[in-house]
C-alpha positions, 0 to 999 in steps of 0.5 A, a space after each residue: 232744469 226747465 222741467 220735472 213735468 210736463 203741463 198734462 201731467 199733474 193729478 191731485 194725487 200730486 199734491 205738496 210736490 214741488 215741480 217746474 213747468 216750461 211752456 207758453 202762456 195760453 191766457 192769464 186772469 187778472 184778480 187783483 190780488 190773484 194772477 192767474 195763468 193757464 200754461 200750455 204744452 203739447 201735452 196739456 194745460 196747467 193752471 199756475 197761480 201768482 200771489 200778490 201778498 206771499 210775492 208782490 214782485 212775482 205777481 207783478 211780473 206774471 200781469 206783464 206777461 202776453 199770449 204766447 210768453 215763454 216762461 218757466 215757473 216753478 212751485 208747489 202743487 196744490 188742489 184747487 178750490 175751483 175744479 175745472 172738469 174740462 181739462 185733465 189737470 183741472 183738479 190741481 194748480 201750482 202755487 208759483 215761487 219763481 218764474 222766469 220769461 224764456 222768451 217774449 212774443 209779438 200778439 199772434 195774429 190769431 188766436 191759439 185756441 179750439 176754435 180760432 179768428 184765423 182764415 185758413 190763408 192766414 193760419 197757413 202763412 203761420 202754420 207753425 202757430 197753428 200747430 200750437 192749436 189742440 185740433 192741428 195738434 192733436 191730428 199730427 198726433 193721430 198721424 203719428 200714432 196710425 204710421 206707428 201702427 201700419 210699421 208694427 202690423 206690417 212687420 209682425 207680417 214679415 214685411 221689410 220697410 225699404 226705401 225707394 229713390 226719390 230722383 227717378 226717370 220721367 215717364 209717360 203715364 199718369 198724371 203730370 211729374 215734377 221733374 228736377 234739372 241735372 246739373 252734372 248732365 246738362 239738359 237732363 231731367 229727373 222726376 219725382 216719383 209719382 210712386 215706387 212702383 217699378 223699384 217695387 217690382 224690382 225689389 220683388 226680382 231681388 228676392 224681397 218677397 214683401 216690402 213696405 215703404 211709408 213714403 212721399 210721392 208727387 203729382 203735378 196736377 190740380 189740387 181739391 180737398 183731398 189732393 196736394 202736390 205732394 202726398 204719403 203713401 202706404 206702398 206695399 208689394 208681395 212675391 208668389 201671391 194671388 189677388 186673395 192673398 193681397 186682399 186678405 193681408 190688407 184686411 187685416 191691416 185695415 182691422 188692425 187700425 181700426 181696432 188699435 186707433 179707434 177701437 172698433 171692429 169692423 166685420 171681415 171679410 169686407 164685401 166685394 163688388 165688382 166695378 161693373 156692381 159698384 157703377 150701376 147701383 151707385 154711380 161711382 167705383 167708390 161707394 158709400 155703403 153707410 146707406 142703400 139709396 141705390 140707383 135703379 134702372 128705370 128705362 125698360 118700365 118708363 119708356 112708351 108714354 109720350 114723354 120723350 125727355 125719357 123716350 129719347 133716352 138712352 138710361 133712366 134711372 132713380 133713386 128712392 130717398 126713405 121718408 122724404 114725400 114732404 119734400 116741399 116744392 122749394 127743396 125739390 127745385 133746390 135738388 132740381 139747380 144741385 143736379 144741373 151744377 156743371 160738375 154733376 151735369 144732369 138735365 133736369 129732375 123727375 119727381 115722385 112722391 108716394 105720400 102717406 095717404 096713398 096718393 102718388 104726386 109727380 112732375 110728370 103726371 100729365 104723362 104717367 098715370 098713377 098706376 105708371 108711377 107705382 110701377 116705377 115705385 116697385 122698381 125702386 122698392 118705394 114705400 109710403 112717405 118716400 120720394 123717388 128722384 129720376 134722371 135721363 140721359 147718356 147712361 154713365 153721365 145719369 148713373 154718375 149724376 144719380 150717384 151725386 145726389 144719392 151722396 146729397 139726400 144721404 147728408 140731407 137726410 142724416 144718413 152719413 154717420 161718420 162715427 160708422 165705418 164700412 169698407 169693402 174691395 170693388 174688383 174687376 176694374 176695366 184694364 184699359 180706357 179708351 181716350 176720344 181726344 187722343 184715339 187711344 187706349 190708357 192705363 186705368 190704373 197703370 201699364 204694370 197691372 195683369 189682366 184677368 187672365 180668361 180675358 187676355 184673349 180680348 186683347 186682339 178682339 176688344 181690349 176694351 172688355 178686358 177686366 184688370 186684377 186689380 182691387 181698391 180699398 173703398 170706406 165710406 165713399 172714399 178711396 183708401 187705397 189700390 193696387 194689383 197682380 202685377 204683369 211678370 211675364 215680358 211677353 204680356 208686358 209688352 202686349 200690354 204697351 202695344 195696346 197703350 200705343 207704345 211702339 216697341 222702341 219707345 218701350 225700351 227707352 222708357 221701360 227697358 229696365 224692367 223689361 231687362 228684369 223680367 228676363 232673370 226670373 221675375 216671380 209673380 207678384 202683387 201689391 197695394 198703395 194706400 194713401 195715407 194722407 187720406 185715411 188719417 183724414 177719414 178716422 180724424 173725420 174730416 174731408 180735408 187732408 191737408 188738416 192731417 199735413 203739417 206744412 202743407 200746400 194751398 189749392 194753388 200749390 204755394 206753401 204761404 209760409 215760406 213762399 214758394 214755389 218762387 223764382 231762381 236767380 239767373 246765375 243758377 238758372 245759367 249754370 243749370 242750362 235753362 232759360 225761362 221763357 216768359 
């Protein structure tokens, strides 16, 4: 038997009892006549004790023992003398009668602990010792237990878990496929699918009504923080449903997590915005809701004085940061270089601080009297003590670089709480988007989503305005998750490819078989993607999903540890029929 018990499961209620414990060596104290080990498991750590008068031979053979040592121990269970309140089974230790070493190991390169020596590129290369660490640990757990949660909720709602192929077709949307050579058909390709979404579709043709899959997509495209070139997803769709039902039913799996993992409620229903809402108060569709901080037109009450970094103009906008008048000069040029980054792209920063002993100070008082400024004041709704941040330029560059350093003022100001959650749905996305490099429109989202349906007029007149019924799920500036009403009609579909430049036979060769489906009864339909990945990431509190993966790729999408993406042999390469071309 190499256990009775596992390393967390021992209380003092356990005393006198005699167990064996399996594990690794997490550290070990020599006292002379004492050895201590710490023995360590996924569940816990427990404290074995080797006595050097009762059994010199034992008590010789655990000092010999390293980190990361194998080893059975057997022995009786007694209250400790010296509790450590640090640890669940800190009240008990066991008093060692044998031992065995089940498996020896090299000095780990770093070390297992809470907080370890090792880079990211070396625990990378090691992942399966990084595992061993509490934090890695600990966030594959919370993984598991949130999938747990997701399959129970969407049952109990009637959903029915189906998988999906992963060897697909390529298609032209979206990002960049990964695409997989056929053997059996030389000179032809699959994709990986960068989503079930026609299979989705086609399930809700079948008659499925609601489906659900916790399933593996691919992307071939730049990796950040929260991408990797493969990733989870929730995907969800749902037959005869309107954009209420989709929402209404996701809000209550949004509640069920938060309830079930975190134990909190969060109120429903969440607020909704509109996309249009979203971009003019905060700069981006994905907001921050935790703090106000919210963008404000200024263009109308600043123009007209002269100063034509504003005259000339297209938008002014600002910002008002509660209580930050003190801001010294250095910090205000430290925000002034944050909002020329090339990533956030502004031209400069206005200033103006409304002080607490009622005077008003600005960069651009040579230009604005101060009965000027307490009028911008007004527009922001300034109060004494706060600063107000302005910026100038194109209207969707300044409202997104205003909404960069609204995120930036709300860390600064310890206005983030990640122990505070709020979602909310922004609605009424732009269908299409217009792309100056290619003279054409794209998909927002993708050429499935319906448009609202008062808006399908606008389709010969200005596509441009036609808003998508389409939804995404926003908590705490991320997004989570999102989807739409589906186009179920083939006429609307292929209104819909016209107007992203498909010609009628490119539609057919790549969408012929949905086309095909839609013609045998198709039902109207809906449905949602989550990205799973990230909201482990958000309820484990972290930015990174990559700490919630278990193997997972670096920026450069190489997995170190088995090192890969590597070369093929030739002889492989041949029988595949490619040539690489150097």
């Amino acid at each position: 038997m190499y256990r009775t018990h596992t390393c967390g499961d021992l209380r003092k209620s356990d005393a006198g009892r005699q167990v064996v414990l399996s594990g690794w060596v997490q550290r070990s104290r020599d006292f002379g006549g004492m050895t201590f080990v710490d023995l360590r498991d996924r569940y816990g750590i427990t404290q074995l004790v080797f006595n050097m008068e009762t059994d010199p031979g034992l008590c010789e053979k655990a000092r010999k023992l390293g980190r990361e040592f194998v080893i059975r121990a057997s022995g009786r269970v007694t209250e400790r003398s010296s509790k450590n309140p640090r640890i669940l089974t800190g009240d008990i230790e066991i008093l060692v009668e044998d031992m065995e070493v089940l498996n020896a190991s090299r000095v780990p390169p770093f070390t297992i602990e809470e907080n370890t020596d090792g880079g990211d590129d070396l625990r990378m290369k090691y992942r399966y010792l990084d595992i061993r660490r509490p934090p890695v640990k600990d966030h594959l757990i919370l993984r598991h237990r949130m999938a747990q949660e997701v399959r129970k909720y969407l049952d109990g709602q009637g959903f029915i878990e189906i998988e999906t192929p992963v060897l697909i077709k390529s298609t032209p949307e979206g990002a960049r496929d990964f695409v997989v050579p056929s053997r059996m058909n030389r000179g032809e390709f699959y994709a990986l699918p960068q989503s079930p979404q026609t299979f989705k579709q086609l399930l809700m043709v079948a008659g499925m009504d609601k489906y659900f899959q916790i399933v593996k997509c691919f992307r071939d495209e730049d990796l950040r923080a929260d991408r990797q070139p493969e990733f989870t997803q929730i995907d969800c769709e749902m037959s005869f449903v309107e954009r209420e039902d989709v929402l209404n039913t996701f809000e209550g799996l949004a509640g069920h997590l938060f309830q079930a993992i975190l134990g909190i409620q969060v109120p429903a229903p969440f607020p909704r915005l509109s996309y249009q809402e979203t971009m003019e108060k905060y700069g981006t569709d994905k907001p921050d809701l935790r703090f106000g901080m919210e963008i404000h037109d200024l263009s109308v009450v600043a123009r007209g004085k002269g100063f034509q970094v504003i005259d000339g103009a297209e938008y002014s906008g600002g910002i008002c940061a509660p209580g930050a008048a003190g801001y010294s000069r250095k910090l205000l040029d430290e925000l002034t270089e944050f909002v020329k980054r090339p990533q956030i792209g502004g031209r400069g920063l206005i200033w103006v601080k409304f002080e607490t002993d009622g005077n008003i100070r600005s960069s651009v008082d040579k230009f604005y009297t101060a009965e000027d400024l307490r009028k911008w004041g007004e527009c922001c709704g300034a109060r004494s003590g706060d600063l107000l941040l302005v910026m100038s330029g194109e209207t969707q560059a300044t409202r997104y670089a205003l909404g960069e350093l609204r995120l930036e003022m709300g860390d600064r100001l310890s206005l983030r709480d990640k122990n505070r959650f709020i979602p909310l749905w922004v609605v009424d996305f732009p269908l299409l988007e217009w792309d100056e490099e290619t003279g054409r429109f794209y998909a927002m989202h993708h050429p499935f989503t319906s448009p609202r349906l008062e808006d399908i007029d606008l389709f010969e007149s200005d596509p441009a305005k036609v808003r998508a019924n389409a939804y995404d799920l926003v908590i705490n500036g991320v997004e989570i998750g999102g989807g739409s009403i589906r186009i179920h009609d083939e006429r609307l579909q292929k209104t819909m490819f016209k107007n992203l430049g498909f010609s009628e036979e490119a539609a057919r060769e790549q969408f012929g078989f949905l086309m095909q489906a839609f013609r045998y009864g198709a039902p109207p339909h809906g449905g949602i993607a989550f990205g799973f990945d990230r909201w482990v990431a958000l309820f484990g509190g972290s930015e990174s999903i990559r700490d919630f993966i278990a193997f997972p790729k670096n920026t450069a999408g190489r997995d170190v540890m088995i090192n890969t993406p590597a070369p093929l042999p030739g002889e492989q390469l041949k029988e595949l029929g490619i040539r690489v071309i150097k």
